[in-house]
KEFITOR-713350 format. One record per residue: x, y, z of N, C-alpha, C in turn. Coordinates in steps of 0.1 Angstrom, whole numbers, padded with zeros to 4 digits, always signed. Each point is the difference from the previous one (the first is absolute). Layout:
N
XYZXYZXYZ...
***
This chain:
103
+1128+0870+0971+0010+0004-0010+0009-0012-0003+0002-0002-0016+0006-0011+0000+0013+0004-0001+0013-0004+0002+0011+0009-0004+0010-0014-0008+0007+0002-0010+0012-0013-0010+0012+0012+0003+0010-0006+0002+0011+0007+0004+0004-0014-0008+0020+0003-0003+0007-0010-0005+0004-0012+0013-0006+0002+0011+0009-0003+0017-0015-0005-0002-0015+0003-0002-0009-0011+0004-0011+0010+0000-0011-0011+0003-0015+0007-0002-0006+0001+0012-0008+0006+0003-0004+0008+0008-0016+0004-0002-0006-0005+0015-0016+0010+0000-0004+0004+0014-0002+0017+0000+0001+0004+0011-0015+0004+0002-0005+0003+0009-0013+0005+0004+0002+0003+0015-0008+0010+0002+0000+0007+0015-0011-0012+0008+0004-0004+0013-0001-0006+0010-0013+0003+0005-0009-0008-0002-0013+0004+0004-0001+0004+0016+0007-0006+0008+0000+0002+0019+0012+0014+0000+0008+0006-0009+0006+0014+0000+0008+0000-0008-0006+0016-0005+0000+0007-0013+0013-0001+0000+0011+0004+0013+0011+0005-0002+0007-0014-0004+0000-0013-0007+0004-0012+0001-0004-0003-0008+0008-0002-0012+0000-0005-0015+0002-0016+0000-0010-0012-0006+0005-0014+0000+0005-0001-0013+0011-0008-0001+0006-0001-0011+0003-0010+0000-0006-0007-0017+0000-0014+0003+0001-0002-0013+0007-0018+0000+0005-0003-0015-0003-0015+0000+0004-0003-0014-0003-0014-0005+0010-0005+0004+0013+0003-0002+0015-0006-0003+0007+0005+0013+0006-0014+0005+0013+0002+0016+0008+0011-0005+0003+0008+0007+0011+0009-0001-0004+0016-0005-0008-0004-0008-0003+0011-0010-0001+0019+0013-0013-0007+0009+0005+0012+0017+0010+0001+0000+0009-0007+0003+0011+0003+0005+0009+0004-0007-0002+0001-0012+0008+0006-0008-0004+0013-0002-0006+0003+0001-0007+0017+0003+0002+0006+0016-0003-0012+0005+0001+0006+0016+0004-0012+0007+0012+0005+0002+0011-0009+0005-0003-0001+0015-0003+0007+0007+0001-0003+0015-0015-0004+0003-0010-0005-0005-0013-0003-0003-0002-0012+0007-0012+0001+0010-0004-0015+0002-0008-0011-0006+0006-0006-0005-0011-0006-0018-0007-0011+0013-0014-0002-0006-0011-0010+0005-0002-0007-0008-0002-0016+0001-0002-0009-0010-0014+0000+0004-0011+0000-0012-0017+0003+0003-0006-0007-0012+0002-0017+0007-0003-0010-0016-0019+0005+0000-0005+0001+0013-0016+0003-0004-0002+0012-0004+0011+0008-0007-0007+0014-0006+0002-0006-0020+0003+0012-0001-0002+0001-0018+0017+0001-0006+0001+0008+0011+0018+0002-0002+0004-0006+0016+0012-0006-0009+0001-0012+0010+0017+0007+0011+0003+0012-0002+0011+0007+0006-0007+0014+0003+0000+0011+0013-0005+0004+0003+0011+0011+0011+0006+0012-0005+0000+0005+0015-0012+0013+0007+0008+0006+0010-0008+0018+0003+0008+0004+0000-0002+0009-0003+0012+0011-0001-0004+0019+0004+0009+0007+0007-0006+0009-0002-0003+0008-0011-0008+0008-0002-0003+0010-0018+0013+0007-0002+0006+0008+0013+0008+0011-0006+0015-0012-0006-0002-0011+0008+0013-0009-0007-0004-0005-0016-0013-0005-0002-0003-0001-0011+0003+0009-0011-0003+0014+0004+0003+0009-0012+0015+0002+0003+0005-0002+0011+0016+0000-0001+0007-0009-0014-0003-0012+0004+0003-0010-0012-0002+0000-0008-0010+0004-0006-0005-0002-0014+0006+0017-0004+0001+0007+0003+0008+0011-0008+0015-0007+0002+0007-0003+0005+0013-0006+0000-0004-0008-0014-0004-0009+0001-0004-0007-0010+0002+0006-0014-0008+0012+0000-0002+0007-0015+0012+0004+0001+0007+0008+0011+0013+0006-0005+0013-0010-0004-0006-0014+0000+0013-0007+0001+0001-0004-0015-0010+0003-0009-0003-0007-0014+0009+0008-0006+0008-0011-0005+0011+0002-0008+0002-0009-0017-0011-0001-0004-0001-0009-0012-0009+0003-0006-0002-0001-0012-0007+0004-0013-0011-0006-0006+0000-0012+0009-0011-0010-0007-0007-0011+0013-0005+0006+0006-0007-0011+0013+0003-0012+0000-0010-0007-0012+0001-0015-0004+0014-0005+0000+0013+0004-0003+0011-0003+0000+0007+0001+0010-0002+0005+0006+0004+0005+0011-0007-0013+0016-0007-0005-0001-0004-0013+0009+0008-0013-0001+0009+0001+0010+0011-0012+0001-0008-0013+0002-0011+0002+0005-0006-0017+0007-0007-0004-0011+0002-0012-0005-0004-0008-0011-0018+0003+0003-0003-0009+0012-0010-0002+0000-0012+0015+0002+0006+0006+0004-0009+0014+0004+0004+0010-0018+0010-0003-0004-0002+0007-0016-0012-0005-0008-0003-0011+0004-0011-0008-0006-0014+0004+0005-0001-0002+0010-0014+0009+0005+0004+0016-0006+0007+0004+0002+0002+0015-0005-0007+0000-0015+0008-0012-0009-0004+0000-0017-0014-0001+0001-0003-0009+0011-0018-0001-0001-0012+0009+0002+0011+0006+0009-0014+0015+0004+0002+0009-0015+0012+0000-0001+0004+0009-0014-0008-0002-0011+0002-0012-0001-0007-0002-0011-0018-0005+0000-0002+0003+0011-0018-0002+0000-0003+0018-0001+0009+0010+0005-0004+0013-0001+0002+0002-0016+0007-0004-0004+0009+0003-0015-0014-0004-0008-0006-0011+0000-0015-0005-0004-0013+0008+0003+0003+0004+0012-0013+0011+0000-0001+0009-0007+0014+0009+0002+0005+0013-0006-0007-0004-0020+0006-0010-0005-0003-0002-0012-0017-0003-0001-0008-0001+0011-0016+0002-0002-0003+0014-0001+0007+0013+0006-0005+0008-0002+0003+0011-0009
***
């Protein structure tokens, strides 16, 4: 699951060695720990994403509903303070925005 919050991006998948153990892992320093603060981030330059933690599931769905209940703004895209991650944000946006207009 890929997750864009205005605090950072996010891809989680269940832990192939146990189910109960979500890896949640990002492109961008901080972006974990801005979702999950008490998190032990792994720097994992030989993977694909290069920041990495485990975490347990039921903490996972802890946070990410905190998350939804904390949205307080009207427009996502506006709402991303970090220069550089609004920009990846415009990019995903607008490659879906392109498809959407193929179909």
């Amino acid at each position: 699951m890929w997750v864009f919050t205005n605090r950072g991006f996010v891809s989680i998948v269940e832990n192939r060695d146990d189910p109960e153990t979500m890896v949640v892992r990002s492109r961008f320093a901080g972006h974990i720990k801005s979702l999950f603060p008490k998190a032990k981030v792994l720097k994992t330059p030989q993977a694909d994403y290069l920041y990495r933690a485990f975490i347990p599931r039921p903490l996972v769905v802890e946070k990410l509903s905190e998350a939804i209940e904390e949205i307080d703004y009207p427009n996502f895209k506006n709402s991303i303070g970090d220069d550089r991650y609004h920009d990846a944000c415009m990019d995903v946006w607008s490659a879906l925005y392109r498809h959407q207009k193929r179909t």
